[in-house]
PDB file of N, CA, C, O and CB in Angstrom:
ATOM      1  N   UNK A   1     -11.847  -5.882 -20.413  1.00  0.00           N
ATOM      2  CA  UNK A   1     -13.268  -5.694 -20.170  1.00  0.00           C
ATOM      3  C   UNK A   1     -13.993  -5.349 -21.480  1.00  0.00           C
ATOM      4  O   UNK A   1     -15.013  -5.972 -21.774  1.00  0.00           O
ATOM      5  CB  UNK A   1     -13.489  -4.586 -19.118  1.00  0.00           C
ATOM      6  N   UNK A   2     -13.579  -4.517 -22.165  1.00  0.00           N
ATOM      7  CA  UNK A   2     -14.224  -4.210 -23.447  1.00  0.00           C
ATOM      8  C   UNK A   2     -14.452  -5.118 -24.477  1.00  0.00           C
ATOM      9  O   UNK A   2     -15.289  -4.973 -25.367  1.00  0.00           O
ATOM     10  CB  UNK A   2     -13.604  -3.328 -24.001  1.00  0.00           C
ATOM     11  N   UNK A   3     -13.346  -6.483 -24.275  1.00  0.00           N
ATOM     12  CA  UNK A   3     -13.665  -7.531 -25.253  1.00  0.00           C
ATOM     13  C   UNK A   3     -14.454  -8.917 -24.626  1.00  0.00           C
ATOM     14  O   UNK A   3     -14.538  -9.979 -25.244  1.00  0.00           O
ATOM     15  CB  UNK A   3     -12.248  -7.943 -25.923  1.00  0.00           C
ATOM     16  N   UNK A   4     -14.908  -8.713 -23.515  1.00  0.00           N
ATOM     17  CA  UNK A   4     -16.086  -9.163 -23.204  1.00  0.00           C
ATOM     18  C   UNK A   4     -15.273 -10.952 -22.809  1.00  0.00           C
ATOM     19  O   UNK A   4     -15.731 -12.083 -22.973  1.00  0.00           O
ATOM     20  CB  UNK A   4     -17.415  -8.868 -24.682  1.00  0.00           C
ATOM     21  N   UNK A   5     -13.933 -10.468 -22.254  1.00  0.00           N
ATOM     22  CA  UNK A   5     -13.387 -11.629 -22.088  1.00  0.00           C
ATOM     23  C   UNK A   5     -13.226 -12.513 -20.481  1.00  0.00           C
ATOM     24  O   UNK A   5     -13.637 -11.895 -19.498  1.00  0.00           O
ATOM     25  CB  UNK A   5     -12.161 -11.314 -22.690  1.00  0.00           C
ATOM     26  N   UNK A   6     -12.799 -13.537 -20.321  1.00  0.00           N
ATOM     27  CA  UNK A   6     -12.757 -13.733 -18.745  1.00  0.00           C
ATOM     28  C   UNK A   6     -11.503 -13.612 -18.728  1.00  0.00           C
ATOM     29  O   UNK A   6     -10.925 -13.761 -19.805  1.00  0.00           O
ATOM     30  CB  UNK A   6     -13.299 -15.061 -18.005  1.00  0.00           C
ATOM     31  N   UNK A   7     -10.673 -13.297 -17.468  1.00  0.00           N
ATOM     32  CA  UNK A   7      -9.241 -13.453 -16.682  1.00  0.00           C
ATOM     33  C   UNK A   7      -9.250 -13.699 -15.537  1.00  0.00           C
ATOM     34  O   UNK A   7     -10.254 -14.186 -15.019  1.00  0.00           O
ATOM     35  CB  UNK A   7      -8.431 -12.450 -16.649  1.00  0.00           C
ATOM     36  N   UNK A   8      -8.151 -13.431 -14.845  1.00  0.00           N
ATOM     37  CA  UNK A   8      -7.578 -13.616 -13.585  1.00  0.00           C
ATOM     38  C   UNK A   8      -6.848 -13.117 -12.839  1.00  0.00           C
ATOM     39  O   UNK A   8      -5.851 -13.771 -12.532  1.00  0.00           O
ATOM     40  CB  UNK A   8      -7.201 -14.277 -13.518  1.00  0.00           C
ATOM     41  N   UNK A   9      -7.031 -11.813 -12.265  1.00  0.00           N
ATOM     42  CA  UNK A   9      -5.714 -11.024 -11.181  1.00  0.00           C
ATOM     43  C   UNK A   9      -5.618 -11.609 -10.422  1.00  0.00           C
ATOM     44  O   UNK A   9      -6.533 -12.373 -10.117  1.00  0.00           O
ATOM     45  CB  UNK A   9      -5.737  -9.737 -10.484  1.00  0.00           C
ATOM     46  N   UNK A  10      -4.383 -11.548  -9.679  1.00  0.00           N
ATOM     47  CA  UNK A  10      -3.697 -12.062  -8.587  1.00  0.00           C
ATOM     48  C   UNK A  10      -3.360 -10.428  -7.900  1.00  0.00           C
ATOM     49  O   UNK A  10      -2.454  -9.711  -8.326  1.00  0.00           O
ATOM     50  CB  UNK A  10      -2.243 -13.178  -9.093  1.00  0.00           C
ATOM     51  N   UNK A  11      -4.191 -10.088  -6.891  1.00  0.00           N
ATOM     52  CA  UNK A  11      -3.468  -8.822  -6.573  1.00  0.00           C
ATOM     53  C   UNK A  11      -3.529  -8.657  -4.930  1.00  0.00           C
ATOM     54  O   UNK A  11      -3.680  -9.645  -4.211  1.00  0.00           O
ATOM     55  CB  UNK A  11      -4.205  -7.488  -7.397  1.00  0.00           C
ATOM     56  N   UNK A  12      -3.408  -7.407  -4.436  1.00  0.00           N
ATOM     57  CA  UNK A  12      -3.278  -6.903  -3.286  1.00  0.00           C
ATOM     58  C   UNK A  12      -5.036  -6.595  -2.782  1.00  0.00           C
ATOM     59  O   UNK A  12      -5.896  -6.228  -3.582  1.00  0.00           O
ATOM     60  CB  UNK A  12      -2.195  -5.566  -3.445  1.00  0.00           C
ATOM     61  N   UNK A  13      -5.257  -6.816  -1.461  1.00  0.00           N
ATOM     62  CA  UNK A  13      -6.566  -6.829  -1.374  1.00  0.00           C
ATOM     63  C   UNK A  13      -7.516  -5.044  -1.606  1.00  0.00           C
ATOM     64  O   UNK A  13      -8.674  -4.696  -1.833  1.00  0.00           O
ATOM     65  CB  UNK A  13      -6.709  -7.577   0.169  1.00  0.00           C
ATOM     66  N   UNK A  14      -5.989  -4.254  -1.344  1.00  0.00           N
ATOM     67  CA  UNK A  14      -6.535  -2.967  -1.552  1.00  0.00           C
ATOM     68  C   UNK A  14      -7.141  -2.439  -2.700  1.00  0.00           C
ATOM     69  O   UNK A  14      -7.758  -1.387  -2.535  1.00  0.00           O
ATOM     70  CB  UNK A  14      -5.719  -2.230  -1.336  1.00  0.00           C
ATOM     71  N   UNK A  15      -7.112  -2.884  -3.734  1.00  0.00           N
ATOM     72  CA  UNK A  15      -7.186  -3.068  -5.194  1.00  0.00           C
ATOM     73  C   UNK A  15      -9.060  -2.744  -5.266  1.00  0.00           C
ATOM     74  O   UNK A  15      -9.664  -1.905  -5.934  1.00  0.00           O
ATOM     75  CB  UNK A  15      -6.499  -4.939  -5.771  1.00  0.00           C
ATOM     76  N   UNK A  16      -9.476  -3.567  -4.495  1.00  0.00           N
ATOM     77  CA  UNK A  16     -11.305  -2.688  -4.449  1.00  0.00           C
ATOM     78  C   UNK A  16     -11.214  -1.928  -4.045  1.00  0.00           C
ATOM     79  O   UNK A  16     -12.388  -1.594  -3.884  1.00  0.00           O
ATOM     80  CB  UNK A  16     -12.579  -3.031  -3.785  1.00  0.00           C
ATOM     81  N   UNK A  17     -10.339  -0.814  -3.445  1.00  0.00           N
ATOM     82  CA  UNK A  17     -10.936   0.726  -3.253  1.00  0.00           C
ATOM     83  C   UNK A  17     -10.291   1.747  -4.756  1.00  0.00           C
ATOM     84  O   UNK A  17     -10.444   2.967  -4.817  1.00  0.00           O
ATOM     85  CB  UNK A  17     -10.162   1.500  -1.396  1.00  0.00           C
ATOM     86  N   UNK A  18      -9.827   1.203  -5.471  1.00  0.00           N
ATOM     87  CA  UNK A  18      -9.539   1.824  -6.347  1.00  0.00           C
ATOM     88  C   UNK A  18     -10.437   2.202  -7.101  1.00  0.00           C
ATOM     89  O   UNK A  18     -11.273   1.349  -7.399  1.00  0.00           O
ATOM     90  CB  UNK A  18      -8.810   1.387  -6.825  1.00  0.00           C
ATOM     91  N   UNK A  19     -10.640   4.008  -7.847  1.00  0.00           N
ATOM     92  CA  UNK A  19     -11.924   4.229  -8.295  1.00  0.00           C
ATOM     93  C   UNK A  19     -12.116   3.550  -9.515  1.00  0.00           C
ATOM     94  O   UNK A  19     -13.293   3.511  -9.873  1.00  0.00           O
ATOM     95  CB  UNK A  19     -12.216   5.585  -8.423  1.00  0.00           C
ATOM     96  N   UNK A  20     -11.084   2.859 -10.452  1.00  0.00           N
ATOM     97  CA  UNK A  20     -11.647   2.145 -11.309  1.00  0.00           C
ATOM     98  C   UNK A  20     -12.409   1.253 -10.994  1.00  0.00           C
ATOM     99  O   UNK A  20     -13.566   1.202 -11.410  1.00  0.00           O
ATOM    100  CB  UNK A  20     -10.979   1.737 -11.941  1.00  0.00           C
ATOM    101  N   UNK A  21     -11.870   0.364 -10.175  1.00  0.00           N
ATOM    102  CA  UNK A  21     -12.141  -1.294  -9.358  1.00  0.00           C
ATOM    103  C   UNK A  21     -13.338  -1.000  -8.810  1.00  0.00           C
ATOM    104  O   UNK A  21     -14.209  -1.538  -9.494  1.00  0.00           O
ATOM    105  CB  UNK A  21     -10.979  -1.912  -7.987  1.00  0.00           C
ATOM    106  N   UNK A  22     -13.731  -0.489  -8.034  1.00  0.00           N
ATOM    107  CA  UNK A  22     -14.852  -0.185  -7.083  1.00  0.00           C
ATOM    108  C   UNK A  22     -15.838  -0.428  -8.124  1.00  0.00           C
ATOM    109  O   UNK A  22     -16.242  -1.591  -8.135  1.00  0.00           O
ATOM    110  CB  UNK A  22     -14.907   1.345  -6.314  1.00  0.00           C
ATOM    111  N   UNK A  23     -16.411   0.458  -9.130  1.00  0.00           N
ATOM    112  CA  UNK A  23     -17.388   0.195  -9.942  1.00  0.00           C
ATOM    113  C   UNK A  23     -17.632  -0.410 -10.268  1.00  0.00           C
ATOM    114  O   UNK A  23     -18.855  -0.463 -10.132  1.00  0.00           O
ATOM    115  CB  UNK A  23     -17.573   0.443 -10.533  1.00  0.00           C
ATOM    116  N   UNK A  24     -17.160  -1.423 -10.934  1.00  0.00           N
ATOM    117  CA  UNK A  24     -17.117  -2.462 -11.884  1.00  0.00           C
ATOM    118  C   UNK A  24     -17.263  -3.695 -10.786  1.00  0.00           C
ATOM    119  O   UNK A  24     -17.765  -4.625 -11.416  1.00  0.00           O
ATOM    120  CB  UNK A  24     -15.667  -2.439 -12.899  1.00  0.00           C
ATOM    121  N   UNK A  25     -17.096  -4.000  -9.755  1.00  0.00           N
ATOM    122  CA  UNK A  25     -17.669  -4.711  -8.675  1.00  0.00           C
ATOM    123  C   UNK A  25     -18.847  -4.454  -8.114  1.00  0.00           C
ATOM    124  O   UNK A  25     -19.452  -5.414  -7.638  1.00  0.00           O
ATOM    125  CB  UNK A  25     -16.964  -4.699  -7.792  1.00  0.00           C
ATOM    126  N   UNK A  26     -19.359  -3.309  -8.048  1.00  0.00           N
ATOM    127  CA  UNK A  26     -20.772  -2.669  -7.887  1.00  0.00           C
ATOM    128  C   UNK A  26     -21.551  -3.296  -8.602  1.00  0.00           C
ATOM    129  O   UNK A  26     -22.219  -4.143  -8.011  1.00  0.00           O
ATOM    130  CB  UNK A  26     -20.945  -1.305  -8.217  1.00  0.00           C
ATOM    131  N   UNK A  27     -21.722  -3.179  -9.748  1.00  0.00           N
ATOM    132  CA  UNK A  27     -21.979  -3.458 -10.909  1.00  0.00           C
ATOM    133  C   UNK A  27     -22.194  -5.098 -11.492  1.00  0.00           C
ATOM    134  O   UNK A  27     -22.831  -5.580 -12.429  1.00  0.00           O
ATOM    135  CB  UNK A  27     -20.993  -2.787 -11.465  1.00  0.00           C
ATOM    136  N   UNK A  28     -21.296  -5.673 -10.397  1.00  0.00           N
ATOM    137  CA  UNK A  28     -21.439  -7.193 -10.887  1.00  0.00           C
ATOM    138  C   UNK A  28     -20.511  -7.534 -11.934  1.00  0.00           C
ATOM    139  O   UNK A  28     -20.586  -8.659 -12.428  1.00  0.00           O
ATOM    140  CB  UNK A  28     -22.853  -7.521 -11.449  1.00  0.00           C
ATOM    141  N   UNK A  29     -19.772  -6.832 -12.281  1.00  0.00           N
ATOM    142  CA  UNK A  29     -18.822  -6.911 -13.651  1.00  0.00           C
ATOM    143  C   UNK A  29     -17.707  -7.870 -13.454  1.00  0.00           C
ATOM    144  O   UNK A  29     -17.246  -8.614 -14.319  1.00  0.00           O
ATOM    145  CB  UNK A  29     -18.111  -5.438 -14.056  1.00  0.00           C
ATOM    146  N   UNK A  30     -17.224  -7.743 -11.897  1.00  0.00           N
ATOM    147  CA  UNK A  30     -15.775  -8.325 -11.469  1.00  0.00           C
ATOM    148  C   UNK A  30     -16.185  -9.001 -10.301  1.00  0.00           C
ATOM    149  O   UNK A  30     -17.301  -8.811  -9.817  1.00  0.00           O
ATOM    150  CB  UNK A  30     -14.501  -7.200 -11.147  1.00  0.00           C
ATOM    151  N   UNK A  31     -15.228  -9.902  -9.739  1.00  0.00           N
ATOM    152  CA  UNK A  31     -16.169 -10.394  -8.625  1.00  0.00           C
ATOM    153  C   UNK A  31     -14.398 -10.628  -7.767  1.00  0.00           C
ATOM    154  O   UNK A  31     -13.298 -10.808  -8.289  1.00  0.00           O
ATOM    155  CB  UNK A  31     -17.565 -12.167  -9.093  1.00  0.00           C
ATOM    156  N   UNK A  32     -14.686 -10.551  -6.722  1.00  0.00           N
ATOM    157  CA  UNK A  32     -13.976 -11.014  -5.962  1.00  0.00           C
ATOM    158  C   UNK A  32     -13.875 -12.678  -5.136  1.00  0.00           C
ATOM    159  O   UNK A  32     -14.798 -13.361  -4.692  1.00  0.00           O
ATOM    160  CB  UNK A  32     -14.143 -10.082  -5.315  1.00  0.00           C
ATOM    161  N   UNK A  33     -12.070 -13.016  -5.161  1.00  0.00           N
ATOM    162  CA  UNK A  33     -12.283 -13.935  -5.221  1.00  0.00           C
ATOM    163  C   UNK A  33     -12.367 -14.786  -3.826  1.00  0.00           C
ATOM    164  O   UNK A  33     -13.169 -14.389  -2.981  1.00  0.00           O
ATOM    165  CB  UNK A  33     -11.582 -14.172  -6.069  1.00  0.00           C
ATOM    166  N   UNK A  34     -11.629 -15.856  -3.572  1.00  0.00           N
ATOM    167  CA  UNK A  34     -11.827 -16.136  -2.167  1.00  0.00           C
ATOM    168  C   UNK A  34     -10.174 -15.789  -1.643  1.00  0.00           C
ATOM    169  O   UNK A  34      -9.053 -15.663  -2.136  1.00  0.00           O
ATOM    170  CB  UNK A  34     -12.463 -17.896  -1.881  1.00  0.00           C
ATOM    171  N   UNK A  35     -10.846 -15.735  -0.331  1.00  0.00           N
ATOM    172  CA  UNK A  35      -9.324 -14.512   0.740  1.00  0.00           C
ATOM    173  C   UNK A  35      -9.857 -15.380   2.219  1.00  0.00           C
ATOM    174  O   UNK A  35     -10.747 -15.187   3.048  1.00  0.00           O
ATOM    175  CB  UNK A  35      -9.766 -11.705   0.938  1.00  0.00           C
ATOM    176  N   UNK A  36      -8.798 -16.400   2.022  1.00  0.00           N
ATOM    177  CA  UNK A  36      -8.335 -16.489   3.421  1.00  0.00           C
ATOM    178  C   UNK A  36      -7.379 -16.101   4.385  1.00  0.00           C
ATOM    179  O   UNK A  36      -7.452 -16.333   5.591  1.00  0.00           O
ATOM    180  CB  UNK A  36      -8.223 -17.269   3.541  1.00  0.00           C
ATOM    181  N   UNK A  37      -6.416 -15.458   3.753  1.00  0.00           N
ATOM    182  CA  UNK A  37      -5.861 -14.454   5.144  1.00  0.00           C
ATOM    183  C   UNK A  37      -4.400 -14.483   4.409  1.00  0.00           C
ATOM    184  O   UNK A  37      -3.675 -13.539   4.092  1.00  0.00           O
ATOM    185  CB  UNK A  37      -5.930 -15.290   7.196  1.00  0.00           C
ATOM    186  N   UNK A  38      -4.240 -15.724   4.267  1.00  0.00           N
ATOM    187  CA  UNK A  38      -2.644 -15.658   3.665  1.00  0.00           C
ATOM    188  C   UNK A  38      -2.681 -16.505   2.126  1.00  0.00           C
ATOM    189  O   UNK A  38      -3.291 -17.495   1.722  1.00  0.00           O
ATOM    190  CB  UNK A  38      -1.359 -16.607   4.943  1.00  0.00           C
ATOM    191  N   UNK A  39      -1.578 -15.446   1.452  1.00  0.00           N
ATOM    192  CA  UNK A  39      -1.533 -16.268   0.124  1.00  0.00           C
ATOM    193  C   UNK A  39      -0.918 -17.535  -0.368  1.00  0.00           C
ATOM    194  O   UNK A  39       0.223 -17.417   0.080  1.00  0.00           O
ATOM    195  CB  UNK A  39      -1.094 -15.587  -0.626  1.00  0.00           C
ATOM    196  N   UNK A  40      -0.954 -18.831  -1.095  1.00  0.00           N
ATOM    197  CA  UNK A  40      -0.518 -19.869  -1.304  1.00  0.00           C
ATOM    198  C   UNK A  40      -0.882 -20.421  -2.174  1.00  0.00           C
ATOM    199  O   UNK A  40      -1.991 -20.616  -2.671  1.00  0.00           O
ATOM    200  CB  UNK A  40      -0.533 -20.425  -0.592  1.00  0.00           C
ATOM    201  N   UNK A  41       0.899 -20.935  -2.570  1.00  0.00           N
ATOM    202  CA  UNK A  41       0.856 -21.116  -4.004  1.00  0.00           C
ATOM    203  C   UNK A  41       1.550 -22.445  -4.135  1.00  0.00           C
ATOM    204  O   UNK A  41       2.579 -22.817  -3.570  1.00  0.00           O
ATOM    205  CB  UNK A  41       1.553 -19.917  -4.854  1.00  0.00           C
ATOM    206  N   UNK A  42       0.599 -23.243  -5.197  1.00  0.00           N
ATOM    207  CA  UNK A  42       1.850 -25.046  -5.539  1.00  0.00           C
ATOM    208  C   UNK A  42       3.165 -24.493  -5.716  1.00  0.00           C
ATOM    209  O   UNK A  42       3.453 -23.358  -6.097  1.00  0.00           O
ATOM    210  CB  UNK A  42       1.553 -26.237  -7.421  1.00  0.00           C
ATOM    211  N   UNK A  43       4.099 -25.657  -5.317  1.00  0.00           N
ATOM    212  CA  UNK A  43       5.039 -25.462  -6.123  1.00  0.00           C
ATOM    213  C   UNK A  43       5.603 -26.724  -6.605  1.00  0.00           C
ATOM    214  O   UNK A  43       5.829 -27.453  -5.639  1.00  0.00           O
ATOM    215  CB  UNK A  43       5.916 -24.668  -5.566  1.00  0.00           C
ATOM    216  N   UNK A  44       5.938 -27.305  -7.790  1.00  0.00           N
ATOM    217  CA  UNK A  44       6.282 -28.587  -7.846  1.00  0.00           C
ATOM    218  C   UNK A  44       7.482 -29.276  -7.182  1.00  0.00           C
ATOM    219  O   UNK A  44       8.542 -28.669  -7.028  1.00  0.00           O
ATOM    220  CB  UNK A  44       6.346 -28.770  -8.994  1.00  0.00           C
ATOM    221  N   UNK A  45       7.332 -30.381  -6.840  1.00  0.00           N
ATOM    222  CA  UNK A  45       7.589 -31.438  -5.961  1.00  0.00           C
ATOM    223  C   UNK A  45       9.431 -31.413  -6.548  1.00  0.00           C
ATOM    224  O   UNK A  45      10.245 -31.108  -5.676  1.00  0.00           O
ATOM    225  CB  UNK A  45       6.391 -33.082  -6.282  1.00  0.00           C
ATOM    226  N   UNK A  46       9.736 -31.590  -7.341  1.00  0.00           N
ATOM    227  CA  UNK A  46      11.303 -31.155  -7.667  1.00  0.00           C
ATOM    228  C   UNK A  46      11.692 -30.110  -7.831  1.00  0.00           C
ATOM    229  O   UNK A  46      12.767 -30.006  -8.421  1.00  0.00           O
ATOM    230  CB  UNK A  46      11.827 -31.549  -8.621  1.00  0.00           C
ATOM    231  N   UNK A  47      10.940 -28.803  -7.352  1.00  0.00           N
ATOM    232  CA  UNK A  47      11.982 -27.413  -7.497  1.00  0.00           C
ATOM    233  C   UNK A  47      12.903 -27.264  -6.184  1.00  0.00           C
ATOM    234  O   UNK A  47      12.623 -28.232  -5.477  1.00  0.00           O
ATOM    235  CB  UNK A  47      11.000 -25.827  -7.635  1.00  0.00           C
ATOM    236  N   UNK A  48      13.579 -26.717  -5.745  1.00  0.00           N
ATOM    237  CA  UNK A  48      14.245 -26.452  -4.921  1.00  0.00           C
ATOM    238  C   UNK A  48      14.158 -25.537  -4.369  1.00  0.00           C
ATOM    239  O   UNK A  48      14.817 -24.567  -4.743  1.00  0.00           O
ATOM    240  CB  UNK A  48      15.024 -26.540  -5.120  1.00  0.00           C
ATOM    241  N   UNK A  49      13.219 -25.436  -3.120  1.00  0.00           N
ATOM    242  CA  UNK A  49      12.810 -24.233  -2.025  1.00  0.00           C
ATOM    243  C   UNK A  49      13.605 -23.230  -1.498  1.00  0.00           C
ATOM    244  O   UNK A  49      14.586 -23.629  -0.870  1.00  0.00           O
ATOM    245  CB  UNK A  49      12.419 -24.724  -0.893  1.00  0.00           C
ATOM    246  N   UNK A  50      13.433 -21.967  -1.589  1.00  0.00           N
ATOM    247  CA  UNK A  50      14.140 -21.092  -1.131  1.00  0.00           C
ATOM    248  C   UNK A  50      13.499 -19.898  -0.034  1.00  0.00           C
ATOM    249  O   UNK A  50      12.341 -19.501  -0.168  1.00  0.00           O
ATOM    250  CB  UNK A  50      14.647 -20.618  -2.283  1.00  0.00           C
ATOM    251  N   UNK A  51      14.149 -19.531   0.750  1.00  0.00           N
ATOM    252  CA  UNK A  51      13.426 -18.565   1.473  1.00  0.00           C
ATOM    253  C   UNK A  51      14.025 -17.399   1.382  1.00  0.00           C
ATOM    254  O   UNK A  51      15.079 -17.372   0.746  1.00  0.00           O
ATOM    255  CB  UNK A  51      13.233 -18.860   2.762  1.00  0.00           C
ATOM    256  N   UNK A  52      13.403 -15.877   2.116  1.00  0.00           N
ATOM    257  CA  UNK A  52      13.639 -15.064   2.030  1.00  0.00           C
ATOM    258  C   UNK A  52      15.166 -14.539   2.782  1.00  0.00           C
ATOM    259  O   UNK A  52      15.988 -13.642   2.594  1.00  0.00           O
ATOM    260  CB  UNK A  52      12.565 -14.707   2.226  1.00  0.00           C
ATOM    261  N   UNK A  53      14.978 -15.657   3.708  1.00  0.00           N
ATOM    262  CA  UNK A  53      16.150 -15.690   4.553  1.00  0.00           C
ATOM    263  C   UNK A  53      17.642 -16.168   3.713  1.00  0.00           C
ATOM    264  O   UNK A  53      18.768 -15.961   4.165  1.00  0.00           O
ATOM    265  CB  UNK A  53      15.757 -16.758   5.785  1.00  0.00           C
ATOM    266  N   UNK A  54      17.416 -16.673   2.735  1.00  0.00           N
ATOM    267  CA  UNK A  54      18.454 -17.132   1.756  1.00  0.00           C
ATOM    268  C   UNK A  54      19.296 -16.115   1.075  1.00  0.00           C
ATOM    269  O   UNK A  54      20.501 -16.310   0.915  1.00  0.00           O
ATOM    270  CB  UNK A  54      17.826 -17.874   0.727  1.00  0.00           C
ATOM    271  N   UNK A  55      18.793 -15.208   0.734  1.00  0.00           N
ATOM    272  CA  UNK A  55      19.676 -13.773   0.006  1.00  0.00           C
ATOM    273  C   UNK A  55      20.946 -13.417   0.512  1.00  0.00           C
ATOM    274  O   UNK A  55      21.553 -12.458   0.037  1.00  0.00           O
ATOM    275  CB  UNK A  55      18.918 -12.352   0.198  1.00  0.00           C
TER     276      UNK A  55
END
């Protein structure tokens, strides 16, 4: 924030009640992004899928 740069979190939605976070969204500084309910992500077409059930 101080170097006046852009990024990108990937985080947990609880993350705006945090007293840093909160402000700086007030403020217009940070913006939240779009949240449809569940998270999803590419994955390329030759990796080899694994599930949680796999361990």
């Amino acid at each position: 924030m101080e170097h006046d740069k852009k990024f990108v979190v990937i985080g947990n939605q609880n993350a705006v009640t945090y007293k840093e976070v909160f402000p700086l969204i007030k403020e217009n500084r940070i913006w939240l992004g779009c949240y449809s309910g569940n998270m999803e992500f590419r994955v390329p077409g030759d990796y080899e899928a694994h599930s949680e059930n796999d361990k």
